[in-house]
Structures are given as C-alpha cells and as structure tokens.
C-alpha positions as CSV (number, residue, x, y, z in Angstrom):
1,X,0.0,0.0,0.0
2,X,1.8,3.5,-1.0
3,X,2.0,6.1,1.4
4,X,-0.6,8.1,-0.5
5,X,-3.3,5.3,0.3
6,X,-2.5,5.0,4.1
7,X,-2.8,8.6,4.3
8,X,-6.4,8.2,2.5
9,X,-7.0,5.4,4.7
10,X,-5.8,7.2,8.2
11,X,-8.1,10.3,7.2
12,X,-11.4,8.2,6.0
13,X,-10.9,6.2,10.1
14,X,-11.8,10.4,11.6
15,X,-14.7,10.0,9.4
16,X,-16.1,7.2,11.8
17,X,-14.9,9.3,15.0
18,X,-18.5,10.5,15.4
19,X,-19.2,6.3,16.4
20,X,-17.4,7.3,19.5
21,X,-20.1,9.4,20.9
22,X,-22.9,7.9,19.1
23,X,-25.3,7.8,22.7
24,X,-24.9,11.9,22.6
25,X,-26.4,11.6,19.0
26,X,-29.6,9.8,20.0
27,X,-32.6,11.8,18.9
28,X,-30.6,14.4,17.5
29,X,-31.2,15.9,14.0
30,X,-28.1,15.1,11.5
31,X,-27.6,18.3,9.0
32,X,-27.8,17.0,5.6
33,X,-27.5,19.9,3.5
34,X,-25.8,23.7,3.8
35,X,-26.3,26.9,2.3
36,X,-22.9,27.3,0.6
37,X,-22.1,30.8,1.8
38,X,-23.4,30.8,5.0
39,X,-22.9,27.3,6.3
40,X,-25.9,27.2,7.8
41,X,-27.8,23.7,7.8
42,X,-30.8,24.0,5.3
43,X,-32.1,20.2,5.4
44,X,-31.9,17.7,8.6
45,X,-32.2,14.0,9.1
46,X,-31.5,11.5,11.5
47,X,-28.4,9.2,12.8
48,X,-29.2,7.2,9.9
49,X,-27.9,9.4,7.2
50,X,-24.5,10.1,8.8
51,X,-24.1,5.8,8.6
52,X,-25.0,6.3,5.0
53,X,-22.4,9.1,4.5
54,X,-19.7,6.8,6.2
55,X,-20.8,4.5,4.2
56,X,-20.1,6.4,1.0
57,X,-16.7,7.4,2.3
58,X,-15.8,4.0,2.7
59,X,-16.8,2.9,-0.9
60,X,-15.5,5.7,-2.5
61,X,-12.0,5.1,-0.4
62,X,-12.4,1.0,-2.1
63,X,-13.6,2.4,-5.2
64,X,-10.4,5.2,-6.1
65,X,-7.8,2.5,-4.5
66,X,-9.4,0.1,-7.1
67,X,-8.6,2.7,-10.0
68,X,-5.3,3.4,-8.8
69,X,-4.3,-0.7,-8.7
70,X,-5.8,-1.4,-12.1
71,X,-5.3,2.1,-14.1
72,X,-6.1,0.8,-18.2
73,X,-9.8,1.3,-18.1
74,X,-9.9,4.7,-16.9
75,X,-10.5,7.2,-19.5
76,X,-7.5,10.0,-20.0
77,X,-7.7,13.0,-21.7
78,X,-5.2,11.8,-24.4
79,X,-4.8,8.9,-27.0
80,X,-2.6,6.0,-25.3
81,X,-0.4,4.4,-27.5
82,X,2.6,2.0,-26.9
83,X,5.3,5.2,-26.3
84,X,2.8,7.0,-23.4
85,X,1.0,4.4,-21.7
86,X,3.6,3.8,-18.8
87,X,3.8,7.9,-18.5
88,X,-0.2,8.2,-18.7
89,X,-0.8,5.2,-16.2
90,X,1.7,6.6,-13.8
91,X,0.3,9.9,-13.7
92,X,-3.6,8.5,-14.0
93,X,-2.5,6.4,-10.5
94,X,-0.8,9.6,-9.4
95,X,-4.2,11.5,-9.7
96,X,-6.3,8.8,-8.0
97,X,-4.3,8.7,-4.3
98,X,-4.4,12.3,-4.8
99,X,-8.1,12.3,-5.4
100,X,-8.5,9.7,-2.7
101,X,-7.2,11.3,0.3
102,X,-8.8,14.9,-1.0
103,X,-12.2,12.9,-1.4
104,X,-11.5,11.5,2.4
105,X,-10.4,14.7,4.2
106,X,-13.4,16.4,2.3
107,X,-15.8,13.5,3.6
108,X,-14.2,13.2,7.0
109,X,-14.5,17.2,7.7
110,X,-18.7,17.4,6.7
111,X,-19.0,14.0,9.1
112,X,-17.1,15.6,12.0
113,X,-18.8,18.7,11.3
114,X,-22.3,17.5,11.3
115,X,-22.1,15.5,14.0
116,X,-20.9,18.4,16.1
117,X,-23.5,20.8,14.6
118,X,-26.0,17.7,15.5
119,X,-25.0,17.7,19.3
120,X,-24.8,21.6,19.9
121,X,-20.9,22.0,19.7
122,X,-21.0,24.1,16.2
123,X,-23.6,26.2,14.5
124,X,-23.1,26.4,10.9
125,X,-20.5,24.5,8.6
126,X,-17.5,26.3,8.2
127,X,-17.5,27.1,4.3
128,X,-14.4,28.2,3.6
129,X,-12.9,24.4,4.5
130,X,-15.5,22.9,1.7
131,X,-14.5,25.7,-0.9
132,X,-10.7,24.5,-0.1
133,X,-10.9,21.3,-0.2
134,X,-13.2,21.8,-4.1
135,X,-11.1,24.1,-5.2
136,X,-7.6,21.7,-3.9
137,X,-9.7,18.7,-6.2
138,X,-10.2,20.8,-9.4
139,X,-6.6,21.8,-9.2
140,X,-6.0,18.6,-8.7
141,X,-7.7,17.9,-11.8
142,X,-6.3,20.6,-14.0
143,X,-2.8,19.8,-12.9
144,X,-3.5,16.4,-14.6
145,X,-4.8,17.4,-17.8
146,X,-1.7,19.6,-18.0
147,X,0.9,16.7,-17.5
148,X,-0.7,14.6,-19.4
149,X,-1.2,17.0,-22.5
150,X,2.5,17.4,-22.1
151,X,3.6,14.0,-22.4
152,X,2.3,13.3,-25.4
C-alpha cells in the first residue's frame, strides 16, 4: 500500500470518529444539506444518514484504490499508445491517491462537522474548508490534464 493510500486510509478512520459518541447523537437531528455561503444547515435527518455518508466514504475510499491498482480502463484526456501508456498510467494512478485522500479529508470534515453541529458543539458549517478542499480537487484535476497534455 503506497504512502498516499495509508494517508487516504488514516483520514477516512476520523470519518467514523463520530461512532465514538454515538449515545450523545440519540434523537438528535443530523444536518444533511448547507447553504454554501453561510454554512448554515438547510435540510436535517437522522443518525441514519451520517451511517450512510460513512458508508459512502468508505466505498468511495475501495472504489479510487481500485482505479489506482488497475489504471487501463480509466478514460484519459489523451490517446494511449505503446510510447505514453507507462507515462499516462503513472500519472492516472498519481491523480487517484491524490483524489482519494482529497475525497477522504473532504468527507471526513462534513461528518465531524455534522455530527458536532448535530450535538450543539457548532452552528453552521464552516464554508471556507468545503470551498478549499473543491477548489484543492479541481486543481488537482487541471494539474492532470496539463501533465498529461504534455507528455504526449
């Protein structure tokens, strides 16, 4: 397992801290949804949703680790041929654990903050941690449409 996917791995386990004080949760109203500029919650739900959310996290987490050990199927912005596929494999593998622990630390910040929102300890999502961690994944993205338009 690279260091890259431990890291993903260590952030998606905070994700699950919230299982720790599950008993201070009971009958309390999970956030769901927040106004993007204000963080406050707009939609609620129950306990229920922050399992499925977990949940997600984890299958994502399974899902990008997949991509990363078997990187020919993905689709990249380029032609492969015999000369680039190494290069293009490489950097599409170099994108995923990127995209993984970026996905987990975005996943692991709206659980914990939910959860804290749910039992009192916060009052609105703080917004400019979600814009980061969007804007941290498109550039993520961009960066990898730039190295691979430059080699081939």
């Amino acid at each position: 397992m690279s260091l890259q996917n431990k890291l993903s791995f260590a952030i998606l386990l905070t994700a699950f801290v919230p299982l720790t004080y599950w008993g201070k949760l009971e009958g309390a109203e999970f956030p769901t949804h927040f106004n993007l500029l204000t963080g406050v919650p707009d939609n609620w739900g129950g306990k229920v949703e922050m399992l499925v959310l977990m949940g997600v996290a984890a299958a994502v987490y399974v899902l990008l680790v997949l991509c990363c050990r078997y990187p020919n199927p993905m689709t990249y912005p380029a032609r492969i041929t015999e000369e680039n596929k190494e290069k293009l494999y490489s950097l599409g593998v170099s994108l995923g654990q990127r995209m993984n622990w970026l996905m987990m630390l975005t996943f692991s910040l709206t659980i914990n903050c939910s959860a804290l929102i749910a039992i009192g300890v916060m009052e609105r999502f703080p917004v400019y941690m979600i814009w980061i961690s969007l804007l941290a994944i498109l550039a993520a993205v961009i960066q990898f449409i730039v190295q691979v338009r430059r080699a081939v």
